[in-house]
N, C-alpha and C positions, 0 to 999 in steps of 0.2 A: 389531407395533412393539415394539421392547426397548432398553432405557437399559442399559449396562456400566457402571459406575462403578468404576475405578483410582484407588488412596490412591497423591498424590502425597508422601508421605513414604517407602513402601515398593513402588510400586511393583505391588500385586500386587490380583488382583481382591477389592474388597468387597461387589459387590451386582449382582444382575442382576435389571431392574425390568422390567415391562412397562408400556409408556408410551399413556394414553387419547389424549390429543393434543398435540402442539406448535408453535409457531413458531418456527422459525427465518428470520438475517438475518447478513451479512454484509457488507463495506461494507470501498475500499480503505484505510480507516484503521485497520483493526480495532476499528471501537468499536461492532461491531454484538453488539446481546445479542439471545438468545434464552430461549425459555422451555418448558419441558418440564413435563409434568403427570403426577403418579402416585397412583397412589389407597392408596397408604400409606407408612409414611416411610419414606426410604431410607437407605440402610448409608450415608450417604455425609458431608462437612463439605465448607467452603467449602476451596480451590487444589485438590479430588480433580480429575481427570480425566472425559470421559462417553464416550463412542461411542455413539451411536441409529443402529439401523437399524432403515433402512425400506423393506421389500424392496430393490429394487437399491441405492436410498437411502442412502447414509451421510457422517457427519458427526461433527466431534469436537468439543469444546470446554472449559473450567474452570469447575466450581461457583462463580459468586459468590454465590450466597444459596438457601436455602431456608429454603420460608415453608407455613407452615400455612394451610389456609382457614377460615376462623371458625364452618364448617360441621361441621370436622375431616373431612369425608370425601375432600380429598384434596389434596397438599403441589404445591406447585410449584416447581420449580427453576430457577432464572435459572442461564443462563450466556454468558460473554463468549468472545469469539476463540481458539484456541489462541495467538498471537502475544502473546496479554498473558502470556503467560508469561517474557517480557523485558521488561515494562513496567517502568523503572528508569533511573533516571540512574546513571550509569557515568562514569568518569573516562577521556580519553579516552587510550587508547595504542595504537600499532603501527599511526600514519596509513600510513606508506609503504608498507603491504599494498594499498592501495588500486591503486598503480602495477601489482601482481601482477595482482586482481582486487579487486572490493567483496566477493563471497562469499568470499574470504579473511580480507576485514578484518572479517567480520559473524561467522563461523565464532570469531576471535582472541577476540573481544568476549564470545561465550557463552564460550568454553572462559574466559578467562580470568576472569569474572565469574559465571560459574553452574556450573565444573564445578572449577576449580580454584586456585578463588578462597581465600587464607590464612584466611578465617575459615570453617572448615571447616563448619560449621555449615548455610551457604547454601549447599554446592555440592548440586548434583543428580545424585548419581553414575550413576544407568543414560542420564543422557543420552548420545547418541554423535551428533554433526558431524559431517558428510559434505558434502561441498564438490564440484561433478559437474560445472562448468564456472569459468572466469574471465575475467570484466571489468572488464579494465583504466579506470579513471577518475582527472580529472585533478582535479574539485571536490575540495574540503578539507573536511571532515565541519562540519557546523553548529554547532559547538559551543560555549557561553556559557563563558568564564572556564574552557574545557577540560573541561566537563561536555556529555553529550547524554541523550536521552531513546531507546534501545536500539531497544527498537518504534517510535514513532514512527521512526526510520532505515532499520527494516527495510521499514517500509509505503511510505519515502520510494524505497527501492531497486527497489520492485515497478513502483511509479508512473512513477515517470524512468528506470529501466533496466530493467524487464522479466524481474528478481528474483524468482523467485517460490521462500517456504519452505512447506517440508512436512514434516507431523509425522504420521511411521508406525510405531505401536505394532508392535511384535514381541516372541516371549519373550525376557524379560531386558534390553530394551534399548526407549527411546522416541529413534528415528532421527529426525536434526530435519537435511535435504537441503535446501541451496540452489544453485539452477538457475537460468541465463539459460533460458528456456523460450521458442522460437516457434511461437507459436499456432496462427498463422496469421490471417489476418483475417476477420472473423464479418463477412457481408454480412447488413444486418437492413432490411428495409422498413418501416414502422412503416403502410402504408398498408391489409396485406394481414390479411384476418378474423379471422384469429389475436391478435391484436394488440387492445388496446382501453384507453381510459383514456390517452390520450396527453397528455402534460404536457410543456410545452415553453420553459425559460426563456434566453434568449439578449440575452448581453450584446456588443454590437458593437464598443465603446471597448476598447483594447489598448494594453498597454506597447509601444509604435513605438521611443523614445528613452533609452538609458542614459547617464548618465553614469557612469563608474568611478572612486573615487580608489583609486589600488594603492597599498598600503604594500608595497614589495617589503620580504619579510625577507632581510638577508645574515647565512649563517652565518659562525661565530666561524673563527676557521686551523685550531684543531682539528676544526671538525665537530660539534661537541657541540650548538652553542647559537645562537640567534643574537648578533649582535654590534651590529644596529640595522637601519636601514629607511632605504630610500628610496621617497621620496615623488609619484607621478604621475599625470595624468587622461587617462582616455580617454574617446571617446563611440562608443560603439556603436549603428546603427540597426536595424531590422527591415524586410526590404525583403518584398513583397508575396507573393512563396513560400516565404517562412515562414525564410527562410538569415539573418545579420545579415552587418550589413554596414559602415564605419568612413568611406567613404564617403560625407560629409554631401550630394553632388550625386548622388548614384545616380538616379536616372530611375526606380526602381522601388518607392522606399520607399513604406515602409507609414503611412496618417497615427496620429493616436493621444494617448495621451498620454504624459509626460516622467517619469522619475524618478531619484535620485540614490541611489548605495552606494556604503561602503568595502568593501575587500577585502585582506585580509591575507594574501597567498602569496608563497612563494618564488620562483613559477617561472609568465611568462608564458601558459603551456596553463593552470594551475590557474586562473587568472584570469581568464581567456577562458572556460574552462568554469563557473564562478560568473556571468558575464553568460549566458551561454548556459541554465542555469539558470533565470534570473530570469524571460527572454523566456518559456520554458516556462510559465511561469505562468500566458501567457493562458489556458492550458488548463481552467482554473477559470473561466472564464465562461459555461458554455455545461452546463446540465445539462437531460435528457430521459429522463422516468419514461414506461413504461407496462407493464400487465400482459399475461403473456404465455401463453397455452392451453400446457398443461404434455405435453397429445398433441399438438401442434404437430409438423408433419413440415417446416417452410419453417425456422425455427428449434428445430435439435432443446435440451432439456434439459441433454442431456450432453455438449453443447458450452461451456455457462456455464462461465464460472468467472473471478472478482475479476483484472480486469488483463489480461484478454484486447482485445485490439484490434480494434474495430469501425469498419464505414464503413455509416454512418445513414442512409438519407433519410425525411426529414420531407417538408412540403409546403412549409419554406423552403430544400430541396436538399439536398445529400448533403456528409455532414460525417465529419473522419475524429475515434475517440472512443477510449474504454476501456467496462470493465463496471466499474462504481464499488460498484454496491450488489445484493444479491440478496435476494428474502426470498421465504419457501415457509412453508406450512402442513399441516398433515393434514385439517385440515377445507375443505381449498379444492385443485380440480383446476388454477390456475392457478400466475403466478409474479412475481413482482412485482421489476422491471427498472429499474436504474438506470444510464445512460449518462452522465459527466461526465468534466471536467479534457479538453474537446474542444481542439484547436488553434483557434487561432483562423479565423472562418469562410471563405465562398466569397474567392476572390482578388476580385473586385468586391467585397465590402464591406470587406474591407480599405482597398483605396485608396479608397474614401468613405468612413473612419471618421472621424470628426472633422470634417466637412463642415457647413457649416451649409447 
């Protein structure tokens, strides 16, 4: 096992470690850290770069700390996601890229903010964007007072759209590719010997009922700006296969509970995809851990990977998921699995939710 470590000021290699053992984790918010262990100190500071490999093995990440063992015989290195390398609030510009594709609008966001950004200082010049498919979306970016948080958006585009970036060291250049990727769907049993340590938390209550106030923005005669708003509510349902619906007698609605947003767009689709949005959300009720034999021939290894799309069964049925979280060690021949941000569950507990 060997640690690289790349100075992310220049670029170019500083140290090549040989690594006793590690953990690593990942996770689809990027806030999984890992930790790496070497038995002397490395070439290396906190934002450098790492690559470990571990025979077929590999993986990348950014030094957030290293730390001495009070033993002094051997240092260990934390580090976090390659995506925290856009961890940053950003001002927000070039919404209507979005209409193009979102890997358009997430491409706009590095280049204009990490590569050729006016204070020259922060740009990261061997970066190079590469943009390899486009999805068009009609949401309007989450943005506080025209500010967002860059990673979080990016983690946000993997989860809701199926975004997935990738960052490939090559000479002279750290390629940083975003793809609509399909996976395919991971069939996982959780029942079958491979498998063990099943954790299983299911929440059955779901947003059923929105209410929307739209502020529609009208632009100014020029174009430029807007000119004012108008003002209206809608209500949106959730009917039992998971579609919405406006329909408050649909025969199929979902029961649940109620909740109210505004919504600030110009244009009817944006609005409708901000409710559409919301309902997504149930998908954060339903999370299932277990660890998984890493020789595993029923679920291979090198099928994993953060944001792939999975269809579960547990012993309360078969539910459709994501891979939320992964974590692997050197001292353990297993893997440790995390399934969340499920839709909401079987179509019979839907229509019993909220039932007394």
């Amino acid at each position: 096992m060997q640690v690289s470590v790349i100075s992310k000021h220049s670029y170019a290699l500083r140290d090549v470690i040989t690594v006793s053992d590690y953990e690593a984790a990942q996770d689809s918010e990027y806030d999984g850290k890992s930790q790496v262990t070497v038995h002397r100190k490395p070439v290396a500071e906190e934002e450098d770069f790492i690559i470990l490999r571990d025979g077929k093995k590999q993986w990348q990440g950014i030094v957030s700390n290293i730390e001495n063992a009070e033993d002094e015989a051997h240092y260990t290195i934390t580090v976090v996601e390659m995506p925290k390398l856009f961890d940053q609030k950003v001002i927000l510009a070039n919404e209507a890229l979005l209409k193009t594709g979102i890997e358009d609008f997430i491409a706009d966001q590095i280049t204009g903010n990490f590569i050729e950004n006016p204070d020259g200082i922060v740009n990261i010049s061997y970066l190079d964007v590469i943009v390899k498919t486009h999805t068009p979306v009609a949401a309007k970016v989450p943005a506080e007072n025209g500010i967002f948080n860059l990673c979080t958006y990016i983690g946000n585009a993997l989860t809701n759209y199926g975004v997935f970036i990738d960052f490939i060291f090559t000479p002279g250049h750290l390629e940083v590719t975003l793809e609509k990727r399909d996976t395919g769907v991971l069939e996982i049993d959780t029942g079958v010997s491979d498998i063990t340590g099943l954790s299983e938390t299911y929440e059955v209550r779901a947003l059923s009922k929105l209410t929307v106030i739209w502020r529609q923005e009208i632009p100014d005669g020029n174009g430029i700006g807007a000119s004012g708003a108008d003002e209206s509510t809608r209500q949106f349902f959730l009917r039992t296969d998971r579609t919405i619906t406006e329909d408050v007698d649909d025969p199929d609605r979902a029961k649940g509970t109620a909740d109210i947003i505004m919504v600030q767009a110009e244009t009817e689709a944006a609005m409708v995809q901000e409710a559409r949005n919301q309902f997504a959300s149930n998908a954060y009720q339903h999370k299932i851990s277990f660890r998984l034999s890493a020789s595993s021939k029923l679920v291979r290894a090198e099928d994993l990977c953060i944001g792939r799309a999975c269809r579960v069964k547990t012993k309360n049925g078969i539910k459709d998921s994501i891979i939320s979280g992964l974590a692997y060690s050197s001292r353990s021949h297993a893997i440790d699995i995390t399934l969340g941000k499920l839709k909401v569950g079987l179509i019979e507990k839907l229509k019993g939710v909220g039932r007394q």
